[in-house]
PASEBA-1860 file (N, C-alpha, C; in nm, 3 decimals):
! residues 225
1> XXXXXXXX> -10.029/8.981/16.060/-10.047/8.855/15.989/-10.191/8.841/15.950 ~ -10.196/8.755/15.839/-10.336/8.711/15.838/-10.397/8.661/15.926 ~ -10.510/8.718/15.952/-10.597/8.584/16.031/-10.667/8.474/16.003 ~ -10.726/8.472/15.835/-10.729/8.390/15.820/-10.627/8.236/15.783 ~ -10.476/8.292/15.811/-10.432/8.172/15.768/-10.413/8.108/15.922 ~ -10.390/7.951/15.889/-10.433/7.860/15.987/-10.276/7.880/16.119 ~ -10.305/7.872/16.198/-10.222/7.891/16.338/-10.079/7.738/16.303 ~ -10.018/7.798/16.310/-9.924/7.655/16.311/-9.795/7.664/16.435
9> XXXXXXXX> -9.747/7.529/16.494/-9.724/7.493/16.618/-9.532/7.539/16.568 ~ -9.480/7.574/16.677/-9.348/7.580/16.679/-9.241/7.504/16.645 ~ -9.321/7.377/16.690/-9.255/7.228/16.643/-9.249/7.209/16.507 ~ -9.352/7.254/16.459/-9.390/7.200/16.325/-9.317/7.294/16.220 ~ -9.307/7.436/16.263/-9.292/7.529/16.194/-9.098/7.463/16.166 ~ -9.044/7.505/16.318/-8.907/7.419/16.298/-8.894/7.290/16.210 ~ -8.983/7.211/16.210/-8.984/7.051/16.121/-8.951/7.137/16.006 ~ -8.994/7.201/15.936/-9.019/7.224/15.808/-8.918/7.270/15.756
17> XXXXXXXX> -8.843/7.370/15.838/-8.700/7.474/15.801/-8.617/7.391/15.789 ~ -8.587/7.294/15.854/-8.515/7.240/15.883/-8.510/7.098/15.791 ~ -8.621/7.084/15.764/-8.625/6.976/15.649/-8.563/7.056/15.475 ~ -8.576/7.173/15.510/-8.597/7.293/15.345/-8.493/7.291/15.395 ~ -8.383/7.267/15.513/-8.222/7.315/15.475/-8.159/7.175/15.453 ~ -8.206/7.057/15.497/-8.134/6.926/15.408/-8.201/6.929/15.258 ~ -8.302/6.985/15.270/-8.317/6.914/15.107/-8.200/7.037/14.993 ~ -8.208/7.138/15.053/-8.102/7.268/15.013/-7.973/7.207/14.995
25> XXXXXXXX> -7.909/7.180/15.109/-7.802/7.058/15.119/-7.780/6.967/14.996 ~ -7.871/6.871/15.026/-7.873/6.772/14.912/-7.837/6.811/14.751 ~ -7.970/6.915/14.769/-7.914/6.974/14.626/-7.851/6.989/14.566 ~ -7.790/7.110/14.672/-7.632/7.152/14.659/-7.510/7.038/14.628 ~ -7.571/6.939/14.711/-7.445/6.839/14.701/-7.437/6.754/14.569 ~ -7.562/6.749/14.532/-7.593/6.648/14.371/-7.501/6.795/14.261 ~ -7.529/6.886/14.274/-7.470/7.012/14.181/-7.360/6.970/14.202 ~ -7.306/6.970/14.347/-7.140/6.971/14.369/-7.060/6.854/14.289
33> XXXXXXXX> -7.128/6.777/14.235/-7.096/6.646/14.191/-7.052/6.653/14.037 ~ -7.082/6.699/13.988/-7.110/6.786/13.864/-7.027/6.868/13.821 ~ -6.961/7.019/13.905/-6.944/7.110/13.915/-6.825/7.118/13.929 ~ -6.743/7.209/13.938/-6.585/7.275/13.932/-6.506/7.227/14.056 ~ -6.626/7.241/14.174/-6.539/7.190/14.317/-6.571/7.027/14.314 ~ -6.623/6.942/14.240/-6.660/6.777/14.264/-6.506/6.750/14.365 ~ -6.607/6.657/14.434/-6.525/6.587/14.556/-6.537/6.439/14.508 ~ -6.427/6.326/14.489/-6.412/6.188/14.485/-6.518/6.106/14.633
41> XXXXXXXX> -6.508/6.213/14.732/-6.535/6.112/14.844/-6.706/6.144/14.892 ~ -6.750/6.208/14.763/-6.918/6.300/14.767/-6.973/6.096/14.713 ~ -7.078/6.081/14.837/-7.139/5.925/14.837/-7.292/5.961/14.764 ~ -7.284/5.915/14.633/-7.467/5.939/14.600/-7.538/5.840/14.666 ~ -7.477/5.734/14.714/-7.612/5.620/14.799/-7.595/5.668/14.950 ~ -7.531/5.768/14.996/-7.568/5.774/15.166/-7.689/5.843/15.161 ~ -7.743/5.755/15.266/-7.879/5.761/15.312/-7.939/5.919/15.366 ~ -8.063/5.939/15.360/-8.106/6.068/15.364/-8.119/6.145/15.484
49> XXXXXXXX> -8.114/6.243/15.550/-8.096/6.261/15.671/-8.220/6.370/15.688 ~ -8.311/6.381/15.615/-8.448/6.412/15.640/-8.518/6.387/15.723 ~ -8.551/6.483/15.802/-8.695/6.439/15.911/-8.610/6.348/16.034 ~ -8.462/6.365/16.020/-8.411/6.296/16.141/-8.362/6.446/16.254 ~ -8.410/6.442/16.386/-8.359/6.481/16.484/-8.205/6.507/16.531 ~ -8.158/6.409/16.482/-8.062/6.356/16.532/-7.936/6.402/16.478 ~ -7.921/6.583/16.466/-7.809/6.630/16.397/-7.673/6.631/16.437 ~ -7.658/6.633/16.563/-7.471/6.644/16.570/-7.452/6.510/16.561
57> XXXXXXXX> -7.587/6.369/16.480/-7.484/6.198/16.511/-7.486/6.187/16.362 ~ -7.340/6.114/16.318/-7.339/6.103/16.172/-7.345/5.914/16.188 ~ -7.455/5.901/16.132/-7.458/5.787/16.114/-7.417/5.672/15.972 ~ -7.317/5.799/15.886/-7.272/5.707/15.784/-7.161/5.624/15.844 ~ -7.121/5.516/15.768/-7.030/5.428/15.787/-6.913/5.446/15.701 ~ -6.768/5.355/15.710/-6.663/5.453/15.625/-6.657/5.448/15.503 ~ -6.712/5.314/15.507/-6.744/5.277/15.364/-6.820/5.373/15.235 ~ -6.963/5.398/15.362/-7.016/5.486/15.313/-6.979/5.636/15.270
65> XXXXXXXX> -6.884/5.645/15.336/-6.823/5.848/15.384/-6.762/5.841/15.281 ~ -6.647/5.772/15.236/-6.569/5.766/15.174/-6.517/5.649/15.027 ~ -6.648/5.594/15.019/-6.660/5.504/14.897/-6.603/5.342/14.872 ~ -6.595/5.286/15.005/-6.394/5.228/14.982/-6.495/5.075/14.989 ~ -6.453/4.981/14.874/-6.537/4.873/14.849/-6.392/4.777/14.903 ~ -6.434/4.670/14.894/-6.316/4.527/14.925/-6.303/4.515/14.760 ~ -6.145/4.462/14.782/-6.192/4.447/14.636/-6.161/4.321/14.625 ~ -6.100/4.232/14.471/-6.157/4.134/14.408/-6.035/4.020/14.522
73> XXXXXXXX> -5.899/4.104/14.500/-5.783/3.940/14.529/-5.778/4.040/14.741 ~ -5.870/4.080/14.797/-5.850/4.072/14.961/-5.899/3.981/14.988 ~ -5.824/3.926/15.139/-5.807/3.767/15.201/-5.949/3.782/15.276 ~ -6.124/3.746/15.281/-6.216/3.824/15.321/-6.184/3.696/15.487 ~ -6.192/3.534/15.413/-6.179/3.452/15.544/-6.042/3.444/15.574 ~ -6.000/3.386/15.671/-5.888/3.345/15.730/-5.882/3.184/15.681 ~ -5.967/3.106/15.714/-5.985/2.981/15.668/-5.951/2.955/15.486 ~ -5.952/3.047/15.409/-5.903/3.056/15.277/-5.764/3.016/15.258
81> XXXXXXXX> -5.718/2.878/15.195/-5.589/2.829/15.171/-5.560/2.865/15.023 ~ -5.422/2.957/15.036/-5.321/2.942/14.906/-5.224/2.845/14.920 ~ -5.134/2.912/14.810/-5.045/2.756/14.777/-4.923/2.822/14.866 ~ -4.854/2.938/14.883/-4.750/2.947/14.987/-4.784/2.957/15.110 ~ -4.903/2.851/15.174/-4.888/2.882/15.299/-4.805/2.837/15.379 ~ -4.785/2.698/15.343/-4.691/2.655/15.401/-4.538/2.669/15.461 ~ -4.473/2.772/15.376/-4.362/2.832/15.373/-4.405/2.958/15.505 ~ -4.511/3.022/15.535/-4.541/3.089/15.675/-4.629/3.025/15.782
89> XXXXXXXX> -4.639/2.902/15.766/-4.689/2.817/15.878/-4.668/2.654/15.874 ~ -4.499/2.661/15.943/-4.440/2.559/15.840/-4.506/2.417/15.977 ~ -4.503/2.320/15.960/-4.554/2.198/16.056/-4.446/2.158/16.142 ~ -4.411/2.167/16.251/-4.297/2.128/16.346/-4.274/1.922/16.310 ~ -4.380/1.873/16.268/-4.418/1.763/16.257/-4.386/1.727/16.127 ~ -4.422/1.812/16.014/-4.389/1.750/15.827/-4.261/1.736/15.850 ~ -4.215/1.613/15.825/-4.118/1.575/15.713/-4.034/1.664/15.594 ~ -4.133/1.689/15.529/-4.118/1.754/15.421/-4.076/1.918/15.426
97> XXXXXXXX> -3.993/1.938/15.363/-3.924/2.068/15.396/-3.830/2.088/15.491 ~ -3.791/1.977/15.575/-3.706/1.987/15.700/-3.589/1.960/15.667 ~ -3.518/2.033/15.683/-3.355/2.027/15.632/-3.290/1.872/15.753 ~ -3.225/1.787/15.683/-3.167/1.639/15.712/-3.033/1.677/15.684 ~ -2.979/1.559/15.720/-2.806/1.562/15.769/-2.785/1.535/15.622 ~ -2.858/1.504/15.504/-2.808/1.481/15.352/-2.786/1.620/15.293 ~ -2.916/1.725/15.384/-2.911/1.827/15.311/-2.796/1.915/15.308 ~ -2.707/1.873/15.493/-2.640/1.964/15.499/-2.485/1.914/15.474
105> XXXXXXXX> -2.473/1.734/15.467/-2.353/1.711/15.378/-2.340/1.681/15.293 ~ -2.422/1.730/15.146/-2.445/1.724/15.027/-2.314/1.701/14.990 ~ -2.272/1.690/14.835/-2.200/1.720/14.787/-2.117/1.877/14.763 ~ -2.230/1.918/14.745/-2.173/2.060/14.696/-2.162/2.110/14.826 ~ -2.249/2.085/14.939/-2.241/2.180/15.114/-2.034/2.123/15.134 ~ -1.997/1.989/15.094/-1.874/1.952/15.121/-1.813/2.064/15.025 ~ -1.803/2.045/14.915/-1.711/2.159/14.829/-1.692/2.255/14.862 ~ -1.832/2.329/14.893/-1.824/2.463/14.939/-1.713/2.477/15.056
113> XXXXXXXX> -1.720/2.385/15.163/-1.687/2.414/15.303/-1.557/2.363/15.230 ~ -1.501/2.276/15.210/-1.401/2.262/15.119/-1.321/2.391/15.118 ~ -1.327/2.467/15.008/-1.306/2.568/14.970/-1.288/2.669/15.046 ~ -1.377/2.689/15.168/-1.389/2.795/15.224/-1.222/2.743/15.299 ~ -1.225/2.655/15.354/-1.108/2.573/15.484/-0.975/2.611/15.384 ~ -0.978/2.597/15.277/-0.843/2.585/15.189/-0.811/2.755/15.187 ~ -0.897/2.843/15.183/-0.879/2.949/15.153/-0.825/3.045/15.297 ~ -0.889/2.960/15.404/-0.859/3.017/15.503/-0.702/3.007/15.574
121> XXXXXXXX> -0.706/2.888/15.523/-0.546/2.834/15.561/-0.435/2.889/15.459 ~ -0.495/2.929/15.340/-0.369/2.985/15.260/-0.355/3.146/15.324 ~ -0.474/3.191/15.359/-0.422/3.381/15.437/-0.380/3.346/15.573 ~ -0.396/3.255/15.641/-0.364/3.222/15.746/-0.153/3.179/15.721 ~ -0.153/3.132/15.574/-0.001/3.071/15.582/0.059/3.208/15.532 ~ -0.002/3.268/15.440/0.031/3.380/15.368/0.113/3.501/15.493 ~ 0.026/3.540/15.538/0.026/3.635/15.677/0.079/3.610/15.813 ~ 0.116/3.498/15.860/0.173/3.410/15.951/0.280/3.313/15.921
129> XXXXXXXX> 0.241/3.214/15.868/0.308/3.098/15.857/0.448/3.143/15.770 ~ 0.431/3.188/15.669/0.549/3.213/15.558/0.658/3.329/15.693 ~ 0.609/3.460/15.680/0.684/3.559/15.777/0.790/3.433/15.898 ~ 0.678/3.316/15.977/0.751/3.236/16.062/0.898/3.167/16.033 ~ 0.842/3.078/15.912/0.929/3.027/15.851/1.055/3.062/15.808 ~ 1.008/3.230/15.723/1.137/3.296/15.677/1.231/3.282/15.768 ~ 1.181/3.357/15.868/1.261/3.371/15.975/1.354/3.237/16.056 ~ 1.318/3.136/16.070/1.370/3.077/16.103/1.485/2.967/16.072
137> XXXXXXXX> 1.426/3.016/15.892/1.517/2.921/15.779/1.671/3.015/15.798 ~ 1.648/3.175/15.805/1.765/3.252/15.813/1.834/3.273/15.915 ~ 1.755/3.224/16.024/1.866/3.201/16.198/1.874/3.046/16.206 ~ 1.852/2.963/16.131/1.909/2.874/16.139/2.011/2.824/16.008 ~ 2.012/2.904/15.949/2.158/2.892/15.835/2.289/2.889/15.874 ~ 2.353/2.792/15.837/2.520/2.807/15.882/2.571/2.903/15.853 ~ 2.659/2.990/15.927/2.780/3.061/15.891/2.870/3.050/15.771 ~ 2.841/3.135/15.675/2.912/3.120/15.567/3.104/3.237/15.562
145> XXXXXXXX> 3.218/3.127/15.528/3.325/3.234/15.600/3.312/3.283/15.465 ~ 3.357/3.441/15.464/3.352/3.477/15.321/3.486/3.426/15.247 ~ 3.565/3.429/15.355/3.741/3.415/15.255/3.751/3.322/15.209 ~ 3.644/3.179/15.190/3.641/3.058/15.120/3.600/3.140/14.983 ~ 3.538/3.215/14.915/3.523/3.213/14.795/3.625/3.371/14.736 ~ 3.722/3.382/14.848/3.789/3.532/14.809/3.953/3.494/14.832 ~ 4.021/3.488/14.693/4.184/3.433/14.767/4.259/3.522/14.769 ~ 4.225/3.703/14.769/4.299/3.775/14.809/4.238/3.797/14.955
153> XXXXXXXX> 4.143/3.727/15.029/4.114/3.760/15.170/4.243/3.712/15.279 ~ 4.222/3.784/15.397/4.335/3.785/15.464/4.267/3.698/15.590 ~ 4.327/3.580/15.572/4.293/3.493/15.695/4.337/3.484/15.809 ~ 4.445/3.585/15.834/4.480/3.619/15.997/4.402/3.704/16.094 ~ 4.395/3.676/16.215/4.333/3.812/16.246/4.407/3.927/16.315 ~ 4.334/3.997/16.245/4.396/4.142/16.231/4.350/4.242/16.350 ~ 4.369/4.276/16.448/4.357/4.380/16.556/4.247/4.526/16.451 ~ 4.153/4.525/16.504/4.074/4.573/16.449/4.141/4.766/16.504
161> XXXXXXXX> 4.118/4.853/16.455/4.145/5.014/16.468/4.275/5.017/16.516 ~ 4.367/4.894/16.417/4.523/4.929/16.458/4.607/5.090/16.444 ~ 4.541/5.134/16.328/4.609/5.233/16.227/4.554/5.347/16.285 ~ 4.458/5.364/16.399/4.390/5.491/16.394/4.476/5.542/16.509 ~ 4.487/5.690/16.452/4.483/5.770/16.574/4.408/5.858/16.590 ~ 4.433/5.911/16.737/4.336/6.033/16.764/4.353/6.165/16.789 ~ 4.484/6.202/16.749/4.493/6.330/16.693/4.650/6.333/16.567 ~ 4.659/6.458/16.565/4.776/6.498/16.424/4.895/6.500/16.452
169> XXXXXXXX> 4.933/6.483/16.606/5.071/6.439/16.616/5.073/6.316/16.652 ~ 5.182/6.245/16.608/5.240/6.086/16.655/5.261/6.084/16.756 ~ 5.203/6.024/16.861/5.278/6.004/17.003/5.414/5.964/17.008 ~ 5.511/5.918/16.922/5.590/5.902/16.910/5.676/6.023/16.963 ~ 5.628/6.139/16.832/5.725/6.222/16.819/5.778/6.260/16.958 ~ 5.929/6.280/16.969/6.006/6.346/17.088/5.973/6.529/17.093 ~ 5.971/6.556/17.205/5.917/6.677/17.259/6.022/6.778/17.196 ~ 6.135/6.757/17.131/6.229/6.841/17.138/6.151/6.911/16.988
177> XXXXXXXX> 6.113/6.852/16.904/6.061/6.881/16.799/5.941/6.955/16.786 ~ 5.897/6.934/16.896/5.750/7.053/16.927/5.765/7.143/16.875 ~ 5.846/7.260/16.891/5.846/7.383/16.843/5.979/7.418/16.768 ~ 6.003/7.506/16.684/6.102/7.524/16.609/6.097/7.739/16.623 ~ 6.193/7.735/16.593/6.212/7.917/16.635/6.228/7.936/16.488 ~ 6.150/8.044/16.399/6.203/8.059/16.257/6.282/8.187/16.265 ~ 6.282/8.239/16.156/6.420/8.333/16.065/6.391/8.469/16.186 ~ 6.260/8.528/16.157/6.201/8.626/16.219/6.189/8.631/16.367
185> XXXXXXXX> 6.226/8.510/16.512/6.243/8.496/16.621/6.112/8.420/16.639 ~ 6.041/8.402/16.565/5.885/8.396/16.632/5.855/8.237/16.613 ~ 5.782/8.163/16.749/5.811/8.019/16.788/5.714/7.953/16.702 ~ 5.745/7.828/16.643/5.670/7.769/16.532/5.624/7.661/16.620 ~ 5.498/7.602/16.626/5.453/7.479/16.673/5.406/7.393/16.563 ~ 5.448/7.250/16.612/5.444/7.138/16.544/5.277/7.109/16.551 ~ 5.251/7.106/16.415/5.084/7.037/16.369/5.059/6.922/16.360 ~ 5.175/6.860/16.296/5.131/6.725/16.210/5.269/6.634/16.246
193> XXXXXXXX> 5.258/6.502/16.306/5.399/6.440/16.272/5.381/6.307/16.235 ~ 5.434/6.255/16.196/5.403/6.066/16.178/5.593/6.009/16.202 ~ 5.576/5.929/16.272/5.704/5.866/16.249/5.754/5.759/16.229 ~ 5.652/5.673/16.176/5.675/5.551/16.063/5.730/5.454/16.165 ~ 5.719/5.407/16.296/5.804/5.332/16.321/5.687/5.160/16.360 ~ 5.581/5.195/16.327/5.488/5.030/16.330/5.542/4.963/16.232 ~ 5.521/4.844/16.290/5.580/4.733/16.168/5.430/4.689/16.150 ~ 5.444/4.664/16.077/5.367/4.550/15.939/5.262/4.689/15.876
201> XXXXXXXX> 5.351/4.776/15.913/5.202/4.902/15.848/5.141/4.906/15.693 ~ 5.046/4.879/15.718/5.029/4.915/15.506/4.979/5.025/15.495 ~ 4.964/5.090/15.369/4.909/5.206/15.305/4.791/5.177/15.187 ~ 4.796/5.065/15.175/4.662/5.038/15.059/4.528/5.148/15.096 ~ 4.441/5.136/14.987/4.346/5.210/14.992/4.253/5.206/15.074 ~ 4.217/5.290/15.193/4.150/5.273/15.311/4.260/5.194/15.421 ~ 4.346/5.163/15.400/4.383/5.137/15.555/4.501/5.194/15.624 ~ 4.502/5.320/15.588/4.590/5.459/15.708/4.501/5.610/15.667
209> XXXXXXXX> 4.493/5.642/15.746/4.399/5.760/15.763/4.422/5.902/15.728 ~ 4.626/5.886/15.688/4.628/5.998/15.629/4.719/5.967/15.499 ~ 4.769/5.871/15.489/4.882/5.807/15.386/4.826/5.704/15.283 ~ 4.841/5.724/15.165/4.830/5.599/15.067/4.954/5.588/14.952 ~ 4.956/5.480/14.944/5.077/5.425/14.893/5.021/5.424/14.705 ~ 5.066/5.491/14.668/5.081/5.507/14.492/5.144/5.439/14.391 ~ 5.090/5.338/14.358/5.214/5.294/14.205/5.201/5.406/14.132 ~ 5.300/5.445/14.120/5.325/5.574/13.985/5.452/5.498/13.900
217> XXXXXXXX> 5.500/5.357/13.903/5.618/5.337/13.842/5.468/5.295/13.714 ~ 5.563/5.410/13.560/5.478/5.310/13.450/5.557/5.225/13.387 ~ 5.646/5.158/13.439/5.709/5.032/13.407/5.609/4.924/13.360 ~ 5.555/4.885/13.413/5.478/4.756/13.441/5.320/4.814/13.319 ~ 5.340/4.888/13.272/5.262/4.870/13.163/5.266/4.946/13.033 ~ 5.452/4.973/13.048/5.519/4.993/12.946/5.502/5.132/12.867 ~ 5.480/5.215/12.998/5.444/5.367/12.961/5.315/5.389/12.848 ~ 5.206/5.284/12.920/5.080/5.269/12.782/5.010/5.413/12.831
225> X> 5.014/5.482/13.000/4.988/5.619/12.969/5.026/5.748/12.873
END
């Protein structure tokens, strides 16, 4: 080294580097402002950090870091009255605004409820009441006889499953008739017998189970077949 240049202290020498790397900084950061990488949240009024010691403390504020002002319509006092306050800090005490027994049997609060009661009682009759009624109008109806409006009905009574039997021979038939011997020797058994001997029997349509009685005389309509 030279000797003639002047001796300088460690402290001082550090002051200096260290001042030449914020002002480097700075620089850099006014370019950055400018430049391809610009940052929104780069502050040109934060304060200078030259000749301060005090490097790992950041003493900007957020305002400062990041730009962020109050702006024109934020609430700054609390003591500041608008016009809806009242509606979120209503008076247990006002008068005014407190719903009264007019409000709630108005005219129209009656209609409404009105309406609602009428509507309830018609699904209530609809779904209940009617189903009840039906029912009771039709178990309590008189007995209607049918043979009052039918004058071929038969108003005696008639022994209900007179005509039936339950198998293909007549109990009637006598045993001797069971079997018959034909031409060839070989014994014939009886299938089917009826032997007509019930009284009051009819043959009309549906009432004998294997017999019906036929007009085939075309008398009576003068051979119009």
């Amino acid at each position: 080294r030279d000797d003639d240049s002047p001796m300088r202290s460690p402290s001082q020498s550090g002051y200096n580097s260290r001042r030449t790397s914020w002002g480097s900084e700075s620089t850099g950061s006014r370019d950055s402002r400018v430049g391809p990488f610009a940052s929104p949240f780069d502050d040109s009024r934060a304060p200078s950090r030259a000749g301060s010691d005090d490097e790992g403390v950041n003493t900007q504020t957020v305002s400062e870091k990041y730009n962020i002002l109050p702006s024109a319509g934020l609430l700054l006092f609390p003591e500041d009255v608008e016009k809806d306050d009242y509606l979120h800090n209503p008076d247990p005490n006002e008068k005014e605004g407190r719903i009264t027994c007019s409000d709630l049997f108005s005219k129209r609060g009656i209609t409404n409820l009105g309406g609602l009661i009428l509507i309830t009682l018609g699904v209530f009759m609809l779904f209940i009441g009617y189903p009840i009624i039906t029912f009771a109008v039709k178990y309590n109806e008189p007995k209607v006889n049918s043979c009052d409006s039918d004058p071929m009905c038969i108003r005696s009574d008639v022994a209900l499953l007179k005509n039936v039997r339950t198998g293909l021979i007549d109990p009637a038939t006598p045993s001797s008739v069971m079997t018959r011997k034909s031409v060839n020797g070989k014994t014939l058994n009886l299938v089917f017998s009826d032997e007509f001997e019930t009284d009051g029997r009819t043959f009309y349509d549906g009432d004998d189970p294997y017999f019906q009685g036929v007009d085939i005389w075309y008398g009576v309509t003068q051979d119009l077949e």
